[in-house]
Structures are given as C-alpha cells and as structure tokens.
C-alpha positions as YAML, in Angstrom:
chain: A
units: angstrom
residues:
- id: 1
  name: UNK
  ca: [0.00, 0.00, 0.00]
- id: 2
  name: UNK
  ca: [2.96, 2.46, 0.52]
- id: 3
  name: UNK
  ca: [4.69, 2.15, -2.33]
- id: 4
  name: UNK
  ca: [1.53, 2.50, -4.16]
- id: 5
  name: UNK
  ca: [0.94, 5.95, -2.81]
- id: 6
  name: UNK
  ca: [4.47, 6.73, -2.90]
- id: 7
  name: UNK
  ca: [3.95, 6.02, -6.82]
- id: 8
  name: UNK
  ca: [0.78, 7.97, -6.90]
- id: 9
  name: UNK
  ca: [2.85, 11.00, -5.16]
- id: 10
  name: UNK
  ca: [5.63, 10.82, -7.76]
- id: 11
  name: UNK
  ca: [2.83, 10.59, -10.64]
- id: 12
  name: UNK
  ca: [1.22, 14.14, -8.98]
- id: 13
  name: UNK
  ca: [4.65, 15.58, -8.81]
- id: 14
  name: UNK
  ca: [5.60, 14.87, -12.54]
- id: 15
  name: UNK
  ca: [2.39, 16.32, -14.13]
- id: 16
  name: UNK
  ca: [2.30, 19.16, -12.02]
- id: 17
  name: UNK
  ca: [6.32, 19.82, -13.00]
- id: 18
  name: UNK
  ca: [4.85, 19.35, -17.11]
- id: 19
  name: UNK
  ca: [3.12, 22.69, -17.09]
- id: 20
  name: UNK
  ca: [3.47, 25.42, -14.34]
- id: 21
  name: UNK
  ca: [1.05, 28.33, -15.57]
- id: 22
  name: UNK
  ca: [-2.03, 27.48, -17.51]
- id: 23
  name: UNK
  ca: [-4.93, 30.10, -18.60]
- id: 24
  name: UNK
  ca: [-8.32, 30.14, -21.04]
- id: 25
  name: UNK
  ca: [-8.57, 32.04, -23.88]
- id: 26
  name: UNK
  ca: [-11.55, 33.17, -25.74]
- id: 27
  name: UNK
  ca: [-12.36, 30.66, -28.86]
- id: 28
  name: UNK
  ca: [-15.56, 29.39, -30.22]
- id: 29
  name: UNK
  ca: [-16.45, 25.95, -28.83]
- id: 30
  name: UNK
  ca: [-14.81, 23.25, -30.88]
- id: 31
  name: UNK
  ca: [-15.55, 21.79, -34.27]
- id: 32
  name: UNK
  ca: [-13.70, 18.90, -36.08]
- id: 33
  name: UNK
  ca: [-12.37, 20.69, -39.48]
- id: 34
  name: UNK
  ca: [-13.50, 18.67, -42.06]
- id: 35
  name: UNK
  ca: [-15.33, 16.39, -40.49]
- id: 36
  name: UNK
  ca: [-12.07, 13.70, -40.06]
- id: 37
  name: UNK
  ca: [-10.39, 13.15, -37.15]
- id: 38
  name: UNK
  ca: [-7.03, 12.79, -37.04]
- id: 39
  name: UNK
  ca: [-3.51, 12.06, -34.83]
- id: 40
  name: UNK
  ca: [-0.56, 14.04, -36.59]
- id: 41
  name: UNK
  ca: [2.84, 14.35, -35.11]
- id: 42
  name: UNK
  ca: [4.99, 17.45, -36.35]
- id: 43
  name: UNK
  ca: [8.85, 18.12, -36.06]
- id: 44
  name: UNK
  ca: [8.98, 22.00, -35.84]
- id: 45
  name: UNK
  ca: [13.06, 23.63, -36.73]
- id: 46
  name: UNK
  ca: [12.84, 27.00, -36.66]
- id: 47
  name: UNK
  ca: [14.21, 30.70, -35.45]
- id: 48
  name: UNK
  ca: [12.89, 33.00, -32.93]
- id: 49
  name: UNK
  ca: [15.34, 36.51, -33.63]
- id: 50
  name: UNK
  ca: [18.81, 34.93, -32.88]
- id: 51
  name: UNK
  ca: [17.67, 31.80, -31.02]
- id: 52
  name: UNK
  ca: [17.13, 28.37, -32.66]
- id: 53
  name: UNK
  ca: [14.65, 25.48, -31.44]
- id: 54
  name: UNK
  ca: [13.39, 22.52, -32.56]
- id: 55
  name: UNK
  ca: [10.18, 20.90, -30.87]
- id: 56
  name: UNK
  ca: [8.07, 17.63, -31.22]
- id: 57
  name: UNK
  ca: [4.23, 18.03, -31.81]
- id: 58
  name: UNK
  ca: [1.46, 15.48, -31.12]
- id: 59
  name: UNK
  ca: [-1.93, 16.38, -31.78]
- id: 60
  name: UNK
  ca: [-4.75, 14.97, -31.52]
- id: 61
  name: UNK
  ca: [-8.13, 15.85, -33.30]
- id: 62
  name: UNK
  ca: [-11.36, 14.19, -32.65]
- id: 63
  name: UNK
  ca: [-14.98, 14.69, -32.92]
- id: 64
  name: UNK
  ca: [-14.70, 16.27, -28.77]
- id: 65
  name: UNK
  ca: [-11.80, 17.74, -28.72]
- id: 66
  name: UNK
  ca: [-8.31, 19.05, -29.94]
- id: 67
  name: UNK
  ca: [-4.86, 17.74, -28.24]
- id: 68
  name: UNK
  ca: [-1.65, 19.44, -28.68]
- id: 69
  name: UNK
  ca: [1.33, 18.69, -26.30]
- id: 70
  name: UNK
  ca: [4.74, 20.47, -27.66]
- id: 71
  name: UNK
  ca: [8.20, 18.46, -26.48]
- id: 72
  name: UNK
  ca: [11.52, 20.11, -26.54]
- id: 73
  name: UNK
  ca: [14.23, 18.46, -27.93]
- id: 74
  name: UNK
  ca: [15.04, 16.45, -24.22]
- id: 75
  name: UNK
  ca: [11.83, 14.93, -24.11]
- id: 76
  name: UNK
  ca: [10.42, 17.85, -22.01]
- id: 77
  name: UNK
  ca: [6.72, 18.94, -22.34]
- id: 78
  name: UNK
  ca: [7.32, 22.39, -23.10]
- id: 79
  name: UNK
  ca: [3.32, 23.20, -23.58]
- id: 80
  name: UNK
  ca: [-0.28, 22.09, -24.03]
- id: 81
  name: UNK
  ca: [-3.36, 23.46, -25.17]
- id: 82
  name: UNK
  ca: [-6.78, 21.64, -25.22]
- id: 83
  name: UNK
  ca: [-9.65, 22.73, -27.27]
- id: 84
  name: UNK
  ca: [-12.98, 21.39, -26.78]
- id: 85
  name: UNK
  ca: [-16.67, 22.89, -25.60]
- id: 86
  name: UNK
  ca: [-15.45, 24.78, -23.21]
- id: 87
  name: UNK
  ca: [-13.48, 26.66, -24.96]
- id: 88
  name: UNK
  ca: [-9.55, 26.85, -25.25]
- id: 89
  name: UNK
  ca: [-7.12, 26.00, -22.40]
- id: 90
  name: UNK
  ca: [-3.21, 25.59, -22.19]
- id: 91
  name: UNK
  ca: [-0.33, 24.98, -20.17]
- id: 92
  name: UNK
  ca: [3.21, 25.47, -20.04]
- id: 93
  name: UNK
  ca: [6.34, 24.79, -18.45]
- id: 94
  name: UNK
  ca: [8.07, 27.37, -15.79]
- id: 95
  name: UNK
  ca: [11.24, 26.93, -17.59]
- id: 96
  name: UNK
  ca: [9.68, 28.08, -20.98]
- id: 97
  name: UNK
  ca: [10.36, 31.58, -22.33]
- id: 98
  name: UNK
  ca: [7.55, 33.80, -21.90]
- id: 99
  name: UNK
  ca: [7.97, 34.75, -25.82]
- id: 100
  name: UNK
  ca: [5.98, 31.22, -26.69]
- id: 101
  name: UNK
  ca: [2.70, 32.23, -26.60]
- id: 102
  name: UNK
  ca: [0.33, 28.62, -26.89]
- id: 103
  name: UNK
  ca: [-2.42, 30.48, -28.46]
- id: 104
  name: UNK
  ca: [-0.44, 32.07, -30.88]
- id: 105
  name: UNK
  ca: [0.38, 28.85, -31.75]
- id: 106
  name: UNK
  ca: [-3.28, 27.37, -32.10]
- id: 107
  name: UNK
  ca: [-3.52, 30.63, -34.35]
- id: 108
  name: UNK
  ca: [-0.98, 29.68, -36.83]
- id: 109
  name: UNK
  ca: [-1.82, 26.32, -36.48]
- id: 110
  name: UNK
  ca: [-5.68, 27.11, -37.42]
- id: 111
  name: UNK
  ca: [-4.32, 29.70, -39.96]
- id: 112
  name: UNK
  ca: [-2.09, 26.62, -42.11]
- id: 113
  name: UNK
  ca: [-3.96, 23.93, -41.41]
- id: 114
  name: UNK
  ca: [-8.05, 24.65, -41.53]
- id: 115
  name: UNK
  ca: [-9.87, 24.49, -44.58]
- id: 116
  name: UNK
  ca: [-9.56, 28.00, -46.54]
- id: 117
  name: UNK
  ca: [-13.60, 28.26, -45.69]
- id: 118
  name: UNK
  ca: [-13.71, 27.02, -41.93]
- id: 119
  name: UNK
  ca: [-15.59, 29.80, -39.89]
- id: 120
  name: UNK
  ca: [-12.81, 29.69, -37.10]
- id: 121
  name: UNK
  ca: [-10.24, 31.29, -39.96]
- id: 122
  name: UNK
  ca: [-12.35, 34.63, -39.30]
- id: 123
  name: UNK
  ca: [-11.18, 34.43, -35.04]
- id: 124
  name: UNK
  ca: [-7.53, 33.91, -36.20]
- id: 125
  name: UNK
  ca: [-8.02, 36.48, -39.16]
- id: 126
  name: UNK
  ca: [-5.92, 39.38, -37.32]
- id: 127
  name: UNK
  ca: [-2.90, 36.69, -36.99]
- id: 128
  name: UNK
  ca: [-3.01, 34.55, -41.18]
- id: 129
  name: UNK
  ca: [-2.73, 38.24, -42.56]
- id: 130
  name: UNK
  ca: [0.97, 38.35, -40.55]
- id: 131
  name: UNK
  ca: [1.94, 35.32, -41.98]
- id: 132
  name: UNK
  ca: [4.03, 33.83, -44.79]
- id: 133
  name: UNK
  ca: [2.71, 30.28, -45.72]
- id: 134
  name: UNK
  ca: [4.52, 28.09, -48.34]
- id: 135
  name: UNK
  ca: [3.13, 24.72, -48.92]
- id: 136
  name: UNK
  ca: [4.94, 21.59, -50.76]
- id: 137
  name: UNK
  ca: [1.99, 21.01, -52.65]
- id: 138
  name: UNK
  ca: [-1.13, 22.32, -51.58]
- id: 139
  name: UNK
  ca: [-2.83, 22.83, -48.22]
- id: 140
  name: UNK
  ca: [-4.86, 20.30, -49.02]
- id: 141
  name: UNK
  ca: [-1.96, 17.66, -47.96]
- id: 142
  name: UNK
  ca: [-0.60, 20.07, -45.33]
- id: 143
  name: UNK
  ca: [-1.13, 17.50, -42.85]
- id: 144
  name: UNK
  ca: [1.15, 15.22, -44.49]
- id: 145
  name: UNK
  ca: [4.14, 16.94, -46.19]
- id: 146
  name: UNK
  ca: [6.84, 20.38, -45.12]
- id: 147
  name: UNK
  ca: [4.82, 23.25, -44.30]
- id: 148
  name: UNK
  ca: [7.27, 26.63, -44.17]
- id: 149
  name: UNK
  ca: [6.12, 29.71, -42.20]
- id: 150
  name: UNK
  ca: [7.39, 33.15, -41.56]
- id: 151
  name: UNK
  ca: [6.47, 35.70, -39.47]
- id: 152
  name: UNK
  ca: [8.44, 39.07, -40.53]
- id: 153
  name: UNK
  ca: [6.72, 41.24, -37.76]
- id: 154
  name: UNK
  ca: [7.72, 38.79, -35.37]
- id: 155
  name: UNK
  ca: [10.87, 37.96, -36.71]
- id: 156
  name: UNK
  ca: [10.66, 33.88, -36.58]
- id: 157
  name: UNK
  ca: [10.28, 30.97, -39.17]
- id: 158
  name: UNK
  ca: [9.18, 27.89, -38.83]
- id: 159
  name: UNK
  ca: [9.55, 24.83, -41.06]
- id: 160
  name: UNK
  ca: [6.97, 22.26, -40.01]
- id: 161
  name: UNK
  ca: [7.54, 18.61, -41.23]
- id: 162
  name: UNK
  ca: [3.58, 17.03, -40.14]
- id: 163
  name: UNK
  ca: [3.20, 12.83, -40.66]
- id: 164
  name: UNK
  ca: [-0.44, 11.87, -40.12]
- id: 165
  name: UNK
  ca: [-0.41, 8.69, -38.24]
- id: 166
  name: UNK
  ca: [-2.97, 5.60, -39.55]
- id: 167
  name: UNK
  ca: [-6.16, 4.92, -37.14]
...
C-alpha cells in the first residue's frame, strides 16, 4: 500500500512539474475541421530573432476535442493546449520563455492547417494576414508533407515537417 501511494505522489509531482502556468482564452467551442479526425505528429526547426529550437508536436483531433502537447528536444513537455466545448485552455512549463505564446500557436496552427472556408479562420483572421505560408503542394496535404512559415513582424520561421499517423 505504501509504495503504491508513494507512486501515486511521484505521478502528482511529474504532471504538475509538465506545465506550471495554464490560462483560457476566448475561442468558439470546438468543431472537427473537415469532419475527419485525425492524430498528426509534427517536427517543428525554426528561429525565434537569434535563437534556434526545434520541438516535437502530437496532436490529436477528434470529434470532442483538440490535443496538442509540444516536447523540446530532451523529451520535455514544453506546452499544451486543449480545445474542446469549453473553450480553449493551455499549459506550459516554468522553464519556458515567456515569448511562446500557446495560443499564438493554435492561431498559426488554425491559420495553415483549416480548410480555406472554416468559420474559425475569421477568429484567427488578425494573426493569417501576418503570416508567410509556403506549402509543398497544396494545403490540401498540409497534414502530411513540409509546411514553411514566416512571421516578418515577429521575426521567426518555422519549417513544419507534419506525418499523419494511420487509425
């Protein structure tokens, strides 16, 4: 019985250590884009000014909800952000920069990713006219394929490398 709860103490001390500030933010309840769910993993290289990073992605899109937990190139979870009725929330860790912003990340995310006619485009509207979005083919296969985008204002670029995983 002890080393059960001693377990079950180490288990509360982890998650609380994966994110250390979490808020809402103000988005629409959530709809599945185009009707398909899916479970897409994403290598992100990019520059932020002067600084470098590279993250894993792993999202996770069904019919309830959206799943995104970002991983820093230890294994770290760097931040999260869950979308569903309620509304958006997200997490991240104490040691990440305050410059990462996890909604400005579901708003480029939204901006490359959603279907050109999605009503949620119009919340991130303010945010897609900023950007710089090159696709290898078409954003139709965005989810599979090298997605590249800059952000001039903000000085950054991203090159996003997304692999839809089979069901």
């Amino acid at each position: 019985m002890r080393v059960k709860f001693i377990l079950l103490l180490i288990l509360i001390g982890v998650s609380a250590c994966a994110t250390g500030s979490e808020h809402a933010a103000d988005f629409a309840p959530w709809h599945l884009p185009g009707e398909q769910p899916r479970e897409v993993v994403q290598i992100l290289n990019g520059r932020y000014s002067d600084n470098l990073f590279s993250l894993q992605v792993r999202m996770s899109l069904t019919e309830d909800k959206m799943q995104i937990a970002g991983l820093d190139s230890l294994g770290r979870r760097a931040f999260d952000i869950l979308w569903d009725e309620n509304g958006v929330r997200t997490g991240k860790a104490d040691w990440v920069s305050d410059d990462l912003d996890a909604i400005d990340i579901l708003k480029v995310i939204v901006a490359a990713y959603w279907p050109e006619n999605d009503p949620v485009q119009a919340r991130v509207a303010d945010r897609a006219e900023q950007l710089e979005i090159t696709y290898q083919s078409g954003r139709e296969n965005a989810w599979n394929e090298t997605v590249q985008i800059r952000d001039p204002a903000a000085d950054y670029e991203l090159t996003i490398v997304s692999y839809e995983l089979a069901e």
